[in-house]
N, C-alpha and C positions, 0 to 999 in steps of 0.2 A: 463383430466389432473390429475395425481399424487397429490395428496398436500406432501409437504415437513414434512419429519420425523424431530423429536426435533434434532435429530443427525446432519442431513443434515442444520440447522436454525445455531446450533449451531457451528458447521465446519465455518461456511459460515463469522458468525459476526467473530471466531477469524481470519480468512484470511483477513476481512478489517480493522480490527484492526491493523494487523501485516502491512498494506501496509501504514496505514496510522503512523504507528508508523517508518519505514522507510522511508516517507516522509519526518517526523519531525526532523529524526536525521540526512536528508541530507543539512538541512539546518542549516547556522551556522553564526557567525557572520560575515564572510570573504561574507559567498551566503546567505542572508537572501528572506525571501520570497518573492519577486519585487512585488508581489499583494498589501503588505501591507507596506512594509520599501524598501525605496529608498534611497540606497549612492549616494553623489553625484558622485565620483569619479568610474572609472571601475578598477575592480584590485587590491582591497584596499590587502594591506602585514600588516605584523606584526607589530607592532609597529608605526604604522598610527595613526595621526589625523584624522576623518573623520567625516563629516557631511551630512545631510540628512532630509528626512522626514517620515512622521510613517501617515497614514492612520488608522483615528478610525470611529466608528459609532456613531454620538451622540448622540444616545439610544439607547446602546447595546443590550436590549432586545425589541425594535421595529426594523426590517431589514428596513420599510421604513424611517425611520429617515436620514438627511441628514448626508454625510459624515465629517468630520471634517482634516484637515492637519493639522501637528505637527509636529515643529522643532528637532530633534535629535542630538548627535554628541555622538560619541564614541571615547576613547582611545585604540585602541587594544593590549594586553598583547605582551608583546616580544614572547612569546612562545603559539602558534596556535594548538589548541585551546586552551581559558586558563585555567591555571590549575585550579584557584580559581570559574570558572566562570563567569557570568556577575554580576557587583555592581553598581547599582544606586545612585548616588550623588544628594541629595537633599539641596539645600544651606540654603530654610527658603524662609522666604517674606509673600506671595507665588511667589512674581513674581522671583523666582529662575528657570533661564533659562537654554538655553544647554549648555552654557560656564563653566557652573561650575564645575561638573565632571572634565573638564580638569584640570581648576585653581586648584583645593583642591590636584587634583593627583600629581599635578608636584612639591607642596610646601611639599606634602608628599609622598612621592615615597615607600618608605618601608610598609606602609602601605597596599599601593593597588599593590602591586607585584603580578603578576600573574593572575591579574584580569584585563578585560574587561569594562573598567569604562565609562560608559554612563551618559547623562543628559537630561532632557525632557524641552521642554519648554512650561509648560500645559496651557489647556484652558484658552484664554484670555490673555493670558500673550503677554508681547510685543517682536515680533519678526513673529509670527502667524499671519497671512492672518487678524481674527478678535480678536482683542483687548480690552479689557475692556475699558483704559484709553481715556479720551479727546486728542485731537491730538494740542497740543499750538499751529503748523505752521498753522493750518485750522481752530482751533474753537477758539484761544485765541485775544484779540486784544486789542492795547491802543488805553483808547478813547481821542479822541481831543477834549471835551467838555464835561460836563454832565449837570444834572437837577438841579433847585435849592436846592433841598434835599440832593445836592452831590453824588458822585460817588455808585454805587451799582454792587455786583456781577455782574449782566445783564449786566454792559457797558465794563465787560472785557473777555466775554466769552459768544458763542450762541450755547455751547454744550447742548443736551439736558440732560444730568445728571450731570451737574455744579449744586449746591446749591442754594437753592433758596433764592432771595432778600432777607439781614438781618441777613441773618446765620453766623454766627462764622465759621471762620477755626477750623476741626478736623482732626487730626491727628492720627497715632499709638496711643493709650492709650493717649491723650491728646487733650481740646478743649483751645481756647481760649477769654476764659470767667474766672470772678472768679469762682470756683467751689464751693464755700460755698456762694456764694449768689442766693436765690431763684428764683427770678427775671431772672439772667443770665441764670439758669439753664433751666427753664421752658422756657422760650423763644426759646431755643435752640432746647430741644426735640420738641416742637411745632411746628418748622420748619422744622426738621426732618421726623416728622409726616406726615406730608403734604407731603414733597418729597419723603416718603416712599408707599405712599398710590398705590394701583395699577392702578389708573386712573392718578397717575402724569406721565409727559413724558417720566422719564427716563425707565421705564420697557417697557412702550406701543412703544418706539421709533424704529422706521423701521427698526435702526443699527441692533436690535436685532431676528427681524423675519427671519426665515429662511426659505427657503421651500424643504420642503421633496423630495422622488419618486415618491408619487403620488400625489405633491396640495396642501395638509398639509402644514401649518405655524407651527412649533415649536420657541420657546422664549430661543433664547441661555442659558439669565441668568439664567434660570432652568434648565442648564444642567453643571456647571460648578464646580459643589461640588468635593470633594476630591473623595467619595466613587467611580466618574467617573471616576476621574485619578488611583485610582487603579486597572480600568479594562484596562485603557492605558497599564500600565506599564505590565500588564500580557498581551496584544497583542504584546507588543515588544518580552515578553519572547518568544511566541510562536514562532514569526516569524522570530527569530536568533536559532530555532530547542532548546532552552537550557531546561533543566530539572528543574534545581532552579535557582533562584536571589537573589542575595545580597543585600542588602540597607544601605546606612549611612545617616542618613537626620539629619541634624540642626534645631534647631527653629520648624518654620509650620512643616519642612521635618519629623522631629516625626511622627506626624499626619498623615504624607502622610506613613509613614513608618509602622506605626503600625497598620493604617486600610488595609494597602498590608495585614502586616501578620496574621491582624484578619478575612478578607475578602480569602487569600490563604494561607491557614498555612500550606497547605503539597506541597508547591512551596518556600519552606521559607531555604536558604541554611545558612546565617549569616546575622544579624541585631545590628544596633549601632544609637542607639536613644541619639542625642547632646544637650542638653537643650532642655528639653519639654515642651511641651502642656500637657495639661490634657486628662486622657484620655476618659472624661466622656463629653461627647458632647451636653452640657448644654453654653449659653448663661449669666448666670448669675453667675458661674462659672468660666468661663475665665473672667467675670470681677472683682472678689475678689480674684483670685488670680491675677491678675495685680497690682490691689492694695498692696495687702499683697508686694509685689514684691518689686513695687517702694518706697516703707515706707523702710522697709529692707536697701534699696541700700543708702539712705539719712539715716541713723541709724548707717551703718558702715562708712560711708564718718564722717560723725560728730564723733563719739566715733573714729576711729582713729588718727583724729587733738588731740582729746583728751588725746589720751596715746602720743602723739608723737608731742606738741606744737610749738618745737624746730623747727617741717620740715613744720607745716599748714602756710600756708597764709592767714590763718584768725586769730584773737590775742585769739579769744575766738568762739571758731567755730559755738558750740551752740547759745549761743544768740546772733550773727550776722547774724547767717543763718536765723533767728526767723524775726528777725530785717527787715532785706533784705524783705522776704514775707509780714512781715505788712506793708511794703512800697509798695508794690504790691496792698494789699490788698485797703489802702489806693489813689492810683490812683498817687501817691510819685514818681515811678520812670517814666522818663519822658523823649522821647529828642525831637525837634523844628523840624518841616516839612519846605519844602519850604517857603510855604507860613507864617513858620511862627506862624505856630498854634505847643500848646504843648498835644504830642502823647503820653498818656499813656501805657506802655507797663505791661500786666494782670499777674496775680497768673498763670493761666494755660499756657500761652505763655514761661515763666521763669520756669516754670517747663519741660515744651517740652526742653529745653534746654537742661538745665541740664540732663532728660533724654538721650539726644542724644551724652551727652560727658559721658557721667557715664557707659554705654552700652559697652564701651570698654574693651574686656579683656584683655589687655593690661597691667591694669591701671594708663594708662597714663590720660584717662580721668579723675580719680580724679584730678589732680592739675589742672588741666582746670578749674573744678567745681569753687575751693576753689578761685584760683585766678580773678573766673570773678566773686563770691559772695565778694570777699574782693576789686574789684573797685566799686561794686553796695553800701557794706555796707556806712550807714549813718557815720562811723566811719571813712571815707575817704573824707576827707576835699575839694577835689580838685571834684569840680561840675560838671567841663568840662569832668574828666576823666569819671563820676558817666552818664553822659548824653552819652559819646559814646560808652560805651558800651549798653546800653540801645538801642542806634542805631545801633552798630551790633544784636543785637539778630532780630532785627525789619526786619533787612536787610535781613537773613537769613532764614525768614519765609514768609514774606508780599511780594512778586515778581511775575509779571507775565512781560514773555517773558523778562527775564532778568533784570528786572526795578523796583527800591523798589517803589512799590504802595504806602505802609504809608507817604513817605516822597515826591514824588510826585502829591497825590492824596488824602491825609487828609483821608487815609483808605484803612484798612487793607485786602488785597484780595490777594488770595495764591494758590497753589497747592492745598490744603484742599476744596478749592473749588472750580476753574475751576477745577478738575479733572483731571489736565496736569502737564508736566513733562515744570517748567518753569523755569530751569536754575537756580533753587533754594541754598541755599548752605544746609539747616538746613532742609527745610518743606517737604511733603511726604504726596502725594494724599491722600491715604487711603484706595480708590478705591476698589482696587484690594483682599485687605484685606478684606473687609468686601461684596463683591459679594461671596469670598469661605465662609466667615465665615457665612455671612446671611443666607445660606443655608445644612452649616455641622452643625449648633447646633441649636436645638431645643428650642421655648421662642420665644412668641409674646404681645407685651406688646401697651399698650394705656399712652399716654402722662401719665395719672395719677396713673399708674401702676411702669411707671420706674422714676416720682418724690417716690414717696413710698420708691424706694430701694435706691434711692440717701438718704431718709432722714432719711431712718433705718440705711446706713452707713459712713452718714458723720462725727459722733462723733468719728466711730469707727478708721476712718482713720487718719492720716497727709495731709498735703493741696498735699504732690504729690502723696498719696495714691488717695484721693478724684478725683484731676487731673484724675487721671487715670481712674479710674473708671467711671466718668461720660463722656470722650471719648469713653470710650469700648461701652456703653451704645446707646450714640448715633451716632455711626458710623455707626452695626449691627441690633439693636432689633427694629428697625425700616424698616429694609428690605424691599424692595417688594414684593421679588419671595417668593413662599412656600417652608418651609425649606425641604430638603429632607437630614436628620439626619445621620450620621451614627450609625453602630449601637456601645457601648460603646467598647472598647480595648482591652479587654482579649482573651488571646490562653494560656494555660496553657503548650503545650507543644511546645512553641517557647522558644529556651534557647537566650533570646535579653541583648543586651548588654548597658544597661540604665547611660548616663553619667549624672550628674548636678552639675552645679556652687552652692557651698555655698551659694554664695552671688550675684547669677542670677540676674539684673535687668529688661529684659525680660521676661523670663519665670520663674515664681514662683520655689521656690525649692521642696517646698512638690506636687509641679507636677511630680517630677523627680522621688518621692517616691513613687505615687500614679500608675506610670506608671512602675515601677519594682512590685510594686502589682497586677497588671493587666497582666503580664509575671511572673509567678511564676516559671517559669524554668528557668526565665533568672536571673544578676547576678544587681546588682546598682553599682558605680563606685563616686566619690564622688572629686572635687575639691575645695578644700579651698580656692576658688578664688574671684573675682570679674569680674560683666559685662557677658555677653552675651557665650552663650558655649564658650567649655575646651580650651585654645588658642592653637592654632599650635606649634609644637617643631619647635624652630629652626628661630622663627619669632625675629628680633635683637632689637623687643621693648618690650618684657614681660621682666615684673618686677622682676621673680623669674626664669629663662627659665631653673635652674638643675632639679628644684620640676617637673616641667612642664613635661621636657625630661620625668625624672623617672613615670610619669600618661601615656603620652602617650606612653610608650613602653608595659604596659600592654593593651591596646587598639590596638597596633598594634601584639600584641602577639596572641589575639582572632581573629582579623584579619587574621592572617597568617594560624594560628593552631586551631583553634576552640576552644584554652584556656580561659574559662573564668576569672577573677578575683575571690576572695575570696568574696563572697557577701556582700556588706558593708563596702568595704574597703575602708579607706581614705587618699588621697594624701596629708599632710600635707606642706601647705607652710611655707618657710624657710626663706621669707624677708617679711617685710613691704610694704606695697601699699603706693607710692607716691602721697602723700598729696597734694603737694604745693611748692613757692617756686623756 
């Protein structure tokens, strides 16, 4: 037998090259590869809704690892193929599903002209075969009796990663505990602790074992990190034949965006990062800037009652708002359970609030704030009004399967900790959040490790700095699974297009800076706003919607044309944020 000349080795790889490069471009979004992405529909046209699923490997670099299913949906371009290519809509959470793509496209159409606008619904998320969350119609239930000690987690939930006996409800960026008392603190992470540990149920629990090709058990929750979902999102590209992908991600979608572009920078066509994450994948990091955040957001709420008296619904915004907390603080505000018992409602519970109304960019949630801190303030005379709101807040966090637990059950038990979605109005597992994040940011800490950094920066904070902070704290750095980090956000030659709120109460603003430093080809883009990314044009409750328009036409400008912004540039607002009133 001959052995083969460099020539002939040579000939041979470009002809498989070339077959397999004609493979790839015969596939497209209309015929994607049916090995890996499935439309539901046969025959999808131009300008179809379509949905689907997407076959991944859940250790892309083991072949035996088992497969995985994944929800999809795609918008398709009027015009086949499209011209801009495909863009990934990422809405935030993480539990940003496949719907979202649609939704964002259809309230902005100018925008995504031309483009093929997709949505994923990544690992865990609810919609997929397996879910992170407790399921309330299977693991939630009301009890019809309890112990003398009274009601406990355990009597309203037998999921195995429900919080363990005695835990506080925790939240996005918020527990509810006081955050400046030790006692509350330390109890908290203690319990944490314990249901962090890898011998507790929730990591060891059946849901999560999987089995391979050959036998092999792998542990889902070690496979659910973002750096995972960016090898998702590069098999979709593959398997609609495309050459690049777009991304627009909100919130987490940052994250999810900028480790695509740091992870494949030469599959990187346009990027628009909407209120960020940091891009430095540290633990201890996302929780000062959280902090830093929610101080901020209570800083401009207050100082605008200030310049503008006339429109707050507090007389004196400052020391009501002061007011209001030490009533917290003090055990003050109050409303009456069934039975009759009076229900103190906490520093961190009143802060999750007001977070939740303040987040709006809108800001319409400011006059929320001011008018539910001006029925709480001591300075309103009428006790009944001071005790029902105190009952709404309760109402809105304390529920399982639809039912205020405080006021039926002398105790607080929530979503925060059956881990279920239980008809809540206000509360929010957390779940889901802190499985990606337990394991995209690096930091492992011992009960006495993360009192330490609560009590290096409790002085530093305000009480919904502090709030925040010691949520973040003990949501994530108590994890089970071992973290598998990404690595931190820079591509120098990705030109990304970096939006941030001002006055972000989500995502810190010097994240937004920090992540145009980590893209130094790309441009920052800057909103003098309030609440949670840039609001949508055209939305008929923003405050200022000319200013808005004029922001987002440069955003839809690089969108279309690849035109950047002027780096640094800022959209100055042109009204007032509604106070109150």
């Amino acid at each position: 037998m001959v052995a083969s000349t460099r020539s002939d080795v040579s000939e041979g790889t470009c002809l498989l090259q070339t077959e397999r490069g004609k493979r790839l471009q015969a596939r497209t979004s209309l015929k994607p590869d049916r090995n890996v992405l499935q439309w539901r529909v046969s025959g999808p046209k131009a300008g179809d809704t379509i949905d689907g699923t997407l076959k991944v490997s859940m250790d892309p670099s083991d072949p035996d690892s088992p497969d995985l299913v994944l929800q999809v949906q795609m918008i398709l371009a009027e015009t086949q193929p499209a011209p801009n290519g495909p863009i990934l809509v990422h809405c935030g959470g993480p539990s940003s599903g496949a719907s979202c793509g649609a939704r964002v496209a259809k309230s902005s159409p100018g925008h995504y002209k031309g483009y093929d606008v997709w949505s994923i619904t990544q690992r865990g998320m609810q919609g997929n075969n397996l879910t992170l969350l407790c399921d309330s119609n299977t693991d939630s239930m009301l009890p019809e009796t309890c112990g003398l000690g009274g009601c406990k987690v355990s009597d309203f939930t037998t999921c195995d990663c429900a919080l363990p006996d005695g835990t506080p409800q925790i939240g996005e960026i918020w527990a509810d505990v006081d955050p400046r008392k030790e006692s509350d603190v330390r109890t908290m992470f203690e319990k944490m602790s314990d249901w962090g540990m890898k011998t507790a149920k929730c990591y060891t629990s059946e849901k999560w074992q999987i089995e391979g090709k050959c036998g092999k058990k792998w542990n889902f929750l070690d496979y659910v990190g973002t750096q995972y979902l960016a090898q998702d999102i590069d098999v979709f590209r593959k398997a609609i034949g495309a050459d690049k992908m777009s991304v627009y991600g909100y919130s987490y979608g940052t994250y999810v965006g900028a480790v695509y572009a740091t992870v494949f920078p030469e599959n990187i066509h346009r990027i628009v990062l909407d209120g960020n994450m940091s891009p430095w994948p540290q633990k201890n990091q996302q929780a000062l800037g959280d902090a830093e955040a929610n101080d901020k957001a209570i800083a401009k709420l207050l100082l605008d009652c200030r310049a503008d008296p006339a429109r707050c619904s507090l007389s004196n915004a400052e020391e009501e708002y002061m007011a209001v907390v030490e009533m917290a603080h003090q055990g003050k505000l109050t409303a009456r359970t069934k039975s009759g018992a009076v229900f103190p409602l906490t520093v961190g519970m009143l802060m999750a609030y007001l977070q939740m109304k303040y987040t709006s960019n809108t800001g319409l949630g400011f006059p929320q704030c001011t008018q539910t801190l001006a029925k709480l303030s001591p300075n309103n005379t009428n006790q009944t009004a001071r005790s029902e709101t105190v009952g709404m807040i309760l109402d809105g966090f304390c529920v399982v399967k639809g039912v205020p637990t405080w006021y039926d059950y002398d105790v607080c038990v929530g979503p925060g900790q059956t881990m279920a979605q239980e008809g809540q109005a206000l509360g929010d597992t957390y779940f889901e959040q802190c499985a990606i994040w337990g394991v995209d940011q690096a930091g492992l800490y011992r009960v006495e490790d993360a009192l330490g950094r609560w009590r290096a920066n409790k002085e530093k904070f305000g009480d919904a700095g502090v709030a925040a902070l010691i949520g973040d704290i003990a949501g994530y750095s108590f994890w089970p699974a071992t973290a598998t980090p990404n690595a931190p956000m820079v591509r120098a030659s990705v030109p990304v297009l970096v939006v941030g709120n001002l006055f972000d109460t989500a995502t810190a603003y010097s994240w937004s800076q920090q992540m145009r430093q980590a893209f130094s080809k790309g441009a920052l883009l800057t909103w003098q706003g309030v609440g949670h990314t840039m609001p949508r044009a055209g939305n008929p409750n923003n405050y200022d919607p000319v200013a808005i328009e004029k922001c987002q036409a440069l955003v839809r400008e690089y969108m279309q044309n690849g035109t950047l912004p002027q780096d640094g540039h800022t959209c100055h607002s042109t009204k007032p944020v509604p106070v109150g009133l």
